[in-house]
N, C-alpha and C positions, 0 to 999 in steps of 0.2 A: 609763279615760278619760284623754284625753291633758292634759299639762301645759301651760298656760299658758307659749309661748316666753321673753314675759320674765321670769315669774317663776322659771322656771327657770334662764335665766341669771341674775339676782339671787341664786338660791340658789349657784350658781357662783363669781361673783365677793365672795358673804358667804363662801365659802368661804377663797378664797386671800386677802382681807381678814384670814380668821385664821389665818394661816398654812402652808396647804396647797397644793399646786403646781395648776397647769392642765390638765396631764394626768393629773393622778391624777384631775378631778371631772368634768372636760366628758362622756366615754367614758358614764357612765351617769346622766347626765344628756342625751345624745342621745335614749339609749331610751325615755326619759318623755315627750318631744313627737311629734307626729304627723310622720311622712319629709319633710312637705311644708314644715315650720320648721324640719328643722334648717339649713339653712345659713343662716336669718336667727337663729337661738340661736347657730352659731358666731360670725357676724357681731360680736354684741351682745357676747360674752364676749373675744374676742380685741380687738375695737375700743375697748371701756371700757379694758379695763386696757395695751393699749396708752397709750391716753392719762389715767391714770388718776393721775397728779400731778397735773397739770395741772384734772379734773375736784373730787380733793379737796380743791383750793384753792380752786375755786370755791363747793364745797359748802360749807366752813368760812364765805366772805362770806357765803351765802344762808341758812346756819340761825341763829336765834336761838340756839341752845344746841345743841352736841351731841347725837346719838342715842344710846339704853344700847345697851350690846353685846348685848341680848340680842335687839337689832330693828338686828344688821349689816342683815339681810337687806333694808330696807327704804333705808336708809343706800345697799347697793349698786343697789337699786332707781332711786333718786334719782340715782347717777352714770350707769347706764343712760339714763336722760331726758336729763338732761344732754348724752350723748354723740350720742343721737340728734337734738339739736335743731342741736347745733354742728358736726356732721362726717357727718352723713349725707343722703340724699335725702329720706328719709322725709319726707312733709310734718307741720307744725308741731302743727296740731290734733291727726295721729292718732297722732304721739309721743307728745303728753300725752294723752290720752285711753287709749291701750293702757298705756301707764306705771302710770298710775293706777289703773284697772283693774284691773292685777295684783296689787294690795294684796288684795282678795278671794281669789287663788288663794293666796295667802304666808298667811292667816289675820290678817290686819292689816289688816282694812276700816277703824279709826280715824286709817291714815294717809291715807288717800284726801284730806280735806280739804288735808295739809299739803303731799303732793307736789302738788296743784294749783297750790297759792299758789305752792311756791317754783320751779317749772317755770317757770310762768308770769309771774314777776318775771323768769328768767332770757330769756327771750322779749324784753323790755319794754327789760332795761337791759344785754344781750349786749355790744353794743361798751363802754361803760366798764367794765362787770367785766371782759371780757376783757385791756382796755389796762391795768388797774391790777395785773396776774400779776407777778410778779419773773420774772427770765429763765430759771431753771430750772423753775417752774411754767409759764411760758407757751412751753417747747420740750417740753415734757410728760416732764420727766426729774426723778428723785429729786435734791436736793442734790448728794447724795458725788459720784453719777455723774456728773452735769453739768458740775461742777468738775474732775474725775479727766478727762472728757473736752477741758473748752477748755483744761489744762493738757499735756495730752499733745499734742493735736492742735488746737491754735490755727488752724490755717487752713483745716483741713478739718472744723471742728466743727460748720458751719452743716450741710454736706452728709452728715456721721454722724446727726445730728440726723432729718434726714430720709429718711432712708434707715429709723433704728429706728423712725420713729414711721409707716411704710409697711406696705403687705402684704406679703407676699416673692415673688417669681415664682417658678412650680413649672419647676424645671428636674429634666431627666429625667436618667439615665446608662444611654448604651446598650451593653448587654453582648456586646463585639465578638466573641466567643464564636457571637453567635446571629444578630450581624447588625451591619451597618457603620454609621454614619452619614449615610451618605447615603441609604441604601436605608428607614434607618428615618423619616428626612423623606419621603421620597417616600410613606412608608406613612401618615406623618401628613397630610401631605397630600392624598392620594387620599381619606382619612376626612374633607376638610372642617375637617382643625384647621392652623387659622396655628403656626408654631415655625419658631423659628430655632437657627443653630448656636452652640456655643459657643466664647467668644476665651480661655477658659484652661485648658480641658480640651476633648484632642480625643476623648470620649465623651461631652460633655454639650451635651443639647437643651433648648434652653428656653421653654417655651407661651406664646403672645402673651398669649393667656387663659386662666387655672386650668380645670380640668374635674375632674370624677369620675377620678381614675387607672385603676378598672379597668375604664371605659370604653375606652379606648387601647388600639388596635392592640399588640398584641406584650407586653402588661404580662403577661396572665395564662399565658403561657407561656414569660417571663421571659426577654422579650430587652430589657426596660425596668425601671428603677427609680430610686424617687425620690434626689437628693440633689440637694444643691446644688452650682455651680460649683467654688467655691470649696472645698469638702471633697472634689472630685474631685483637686484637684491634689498631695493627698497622696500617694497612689497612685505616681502620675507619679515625684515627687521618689526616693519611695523605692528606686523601678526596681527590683521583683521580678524572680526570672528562675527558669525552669523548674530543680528538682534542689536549690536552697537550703532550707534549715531558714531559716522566720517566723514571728516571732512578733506578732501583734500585741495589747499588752497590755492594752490596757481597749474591748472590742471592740463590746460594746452599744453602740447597737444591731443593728450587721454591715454597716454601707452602706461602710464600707473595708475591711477583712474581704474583701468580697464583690471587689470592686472591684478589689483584691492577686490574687485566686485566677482573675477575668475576665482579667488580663493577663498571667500568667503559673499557668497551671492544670497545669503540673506542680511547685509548688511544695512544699513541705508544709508548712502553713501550719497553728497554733496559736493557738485563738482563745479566750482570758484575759479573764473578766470577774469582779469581787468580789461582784456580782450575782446569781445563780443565775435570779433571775424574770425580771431583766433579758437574759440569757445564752438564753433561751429564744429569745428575739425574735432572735437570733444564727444559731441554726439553722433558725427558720421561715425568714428570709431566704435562708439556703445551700438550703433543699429549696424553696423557689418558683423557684430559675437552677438552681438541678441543679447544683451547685457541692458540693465536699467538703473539710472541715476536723474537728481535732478541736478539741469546744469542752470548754475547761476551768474548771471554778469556782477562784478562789482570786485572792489580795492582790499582784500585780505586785510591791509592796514587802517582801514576805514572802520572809524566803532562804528557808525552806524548800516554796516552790512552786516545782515543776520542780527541786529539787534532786536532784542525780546524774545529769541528763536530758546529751546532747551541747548544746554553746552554738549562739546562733544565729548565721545569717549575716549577717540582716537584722532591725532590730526595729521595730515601730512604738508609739510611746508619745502617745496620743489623751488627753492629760491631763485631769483633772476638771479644772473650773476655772469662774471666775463667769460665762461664757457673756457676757461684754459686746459679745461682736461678732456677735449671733446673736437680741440682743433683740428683733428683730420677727416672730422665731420664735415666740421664749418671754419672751411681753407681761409674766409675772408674775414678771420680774428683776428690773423696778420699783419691783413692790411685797415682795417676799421679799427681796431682797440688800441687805446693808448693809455700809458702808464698811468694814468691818475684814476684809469675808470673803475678799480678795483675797491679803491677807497670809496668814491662813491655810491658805486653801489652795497657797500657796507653800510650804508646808513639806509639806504631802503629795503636792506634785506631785515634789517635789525629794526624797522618798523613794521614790516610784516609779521617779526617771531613777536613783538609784544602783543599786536591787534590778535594772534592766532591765540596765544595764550589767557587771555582775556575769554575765550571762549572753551578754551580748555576746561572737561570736569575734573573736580578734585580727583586724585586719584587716577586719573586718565594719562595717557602718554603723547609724546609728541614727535616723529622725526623730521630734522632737518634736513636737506639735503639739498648739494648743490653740486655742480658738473665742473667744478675750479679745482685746481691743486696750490691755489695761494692763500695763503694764511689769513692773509685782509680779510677773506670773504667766508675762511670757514671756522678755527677756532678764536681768531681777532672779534667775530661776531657772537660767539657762544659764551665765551669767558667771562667777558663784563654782562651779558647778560645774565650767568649762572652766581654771579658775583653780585648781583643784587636783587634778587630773586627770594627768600629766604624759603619760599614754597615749590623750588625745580632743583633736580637733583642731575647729573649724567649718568646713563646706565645703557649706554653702547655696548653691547654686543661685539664678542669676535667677529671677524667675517675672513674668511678664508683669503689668504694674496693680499689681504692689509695690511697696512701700518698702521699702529697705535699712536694718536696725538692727546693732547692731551684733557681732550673730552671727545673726542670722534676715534671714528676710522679711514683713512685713505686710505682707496684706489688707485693706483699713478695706471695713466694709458700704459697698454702693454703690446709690444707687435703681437698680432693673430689674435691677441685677447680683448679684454674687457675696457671701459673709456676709463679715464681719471675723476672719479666721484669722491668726492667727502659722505661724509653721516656719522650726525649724532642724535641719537634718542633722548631725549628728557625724559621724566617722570615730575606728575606732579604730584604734590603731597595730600594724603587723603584730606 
């Protein structure tokens, strides 16, 4: 029997409430509701914790006392309601009423009284709770972030703002290998879907409206695939070319990978992940384009991966990092990331650019690039590296909608457009 949509998203977001990521829960949590709700279960799960500062500020005014952790579920149930009453169509009744309701499917029928009342207060008294939020609860942002944001980006924080706390538009990349850009609009086209071109990569198409992808013309024999704008430009920068030795070194989950081997397919291109389950999802992608690479397990920062191997010409380094410019991707940055994560992943980021470079050939280039708009993790890491280095230079490239720093280029999220990327290109000296 099928699950209850919102109880199952409640079981979702009780999830990443304790600590567990978004995609690791939603995936088999799809399979418990009938075909016909999942995209109102993704809806619920991506749109709570989207705004899910913002709703557990409200929820702290509305409850008399805290819930036990051992009824999150119920807690996440309540911000579910919450989000439906203040951000969606849904009409108001049958919020609260399916909200409610779901306390039966979670085994928690004794909260039914309580999510009524406080639903239903929040109905009653919406606009003052809302106007009394502090300004990081009511842009729907964690503190650290909030602050890390109007101090980096003072003028552009209203429009980062809303840009994370938006849906993302699905932009396609099309695999010039199988088929042009323009031919593949026409193909969308003639199928009845609006898309337009893209202004920073010229292989990315972008859906007026989301759809089913393997719906789409040309996906399932892969002259289509997803990424976004802005993670297409890495590609470009790097400028593979037919006969070089690349590497790209944290390759999960292969949408540059792929992308490298589309623009230049006589390459031979090595594709490094520390992930091995991850690293799978690396060569699904290369065998859906008919694309060929080898994929290797092991620590980019580890001298002894690929040691003895020839150095590379070209490398690409897709750093971990706290994904701050990618947030309306992955809603549950909000609630999982915390202020100090930034630093540290600076130092494993800045172990991987040494291990990469170490493999780099003289005269070879290197881009970094990471999916952050915080300094910590993009020029903080580039600087002191370039700063003792006496053999790496910077030599970033324009890129169209940047910002210039002061060894890269920033991306800031943009609504309708592209996510918040950094990139900087090295060069090493002959």
């Amino acid at each position: 029997m099928a699950t209850d949509p919102r109880a199952a998203a409640a079981g979702v977001v009780a999830g990443v409430l304790g600590g567990r990521s978004l995609d690791a829960l939603l995936p088999a949590a799809r399979d418990t509701v009938d075909e016909r709700e999942r995209a109102l279960l993704a809806q619920l799960c991506y749109g709570t914790l989207r705004l899910a500062p913002r709703l557990t500020a409200l929820a702290e005014r509305l409850l008399d006392r805290p819930l036990r952790r051992k009824d999150r579920d119920v807690y996440a149930l309540l911000l579910l309601g919450l989000y439906q009453l203040g951000d969606t169509r849904i009409p108001d009744h049958a919020a609260v009423a399916e909200t409610v309701g779901a306390t039966g499917a979670l085994g928690k029928g004794w909260a039914r009284g309580l999510l009524n009342a406080v639903l239903r207060r929040y109905r009653r008294e919406q606009a003052s709770l809302d106007a009394a939020l502090p300004p990081a609860a009511a842009a729907a942002h964690p503190d650290w972030l909030y602050t890390a944001l109007a101090n980096a980006w003072p003028q552009a924080l209203d429009d980062i703002v809303a840009a994370n706390n938006s849906q993302p538009p699905l932009t396609l990349r099309v695999n010039r290998q199988r088929l042009g850009r323009d031919a593949a609009l026409a193909r969308l086209a003639d199928a009845g879907i609006e898309a337009r071109a893209g202004t920073l990569s010229a292989d990315a198409v972008t859906l007026v409206r989301p759809r089913p992808v393997e719906a789409l013309p040309g996906f399932s024999e892969g002259a289509l695939s997803v990424q976004d704008e802005a993670a297409q430009v890495a590609a470009r920068l790097l400028a593979p070319r037919d006969g070089e030795r690349i590497l790209d070194a944290c390759a999960a989950p292969g949408g540059k990978a792929c992308h490298l081997l589309e623009i230049a397919p006589g390459c031979e291109l090595t594709a490094l992940d520390v992930d091995p389950a991850r690293l799978a999802r690396v060569k699904e992608n290369l065998d859906r384009l008919g694309l060929r690479a080898r994929c290797l397990a092991g620590d980019a920062a580890d001298p002894a991966v690929l040691a003895g191997e020839p150095p590379f010409q070209a490398i690409l380094v897709d750093a971990p990092c706290s994904g701050s410019g990618v947030v309306r991707r992955h809603p549950d940055i909000k609630v999982l990331r915390r202020d100090a994560d930034a630093a540290q992943l600076a130092t494993r980021q800045r172990g991987i650019l040494d291990g990469c470079w170490a493999r780099l050939a003289p005269g070879g280039r290197l881009l970094y690039v990471t999916c952050s708009v915080l300094d910590a993790e993009n020029d903080a890491v580039i600087g002191p590296f370039l700063a003792e280095r006496e053999d790496a230079r910077a030599c970033t490239p324009p890129v169209a909608g940047a910002l210039p720093t002061a060894h890269g280029r920033q991306l800031l999220p943009a609504l309708d457009g592209g996510d918040g990327l950094y990139f900087a290109l090295l060069a090493k000296a002959p």
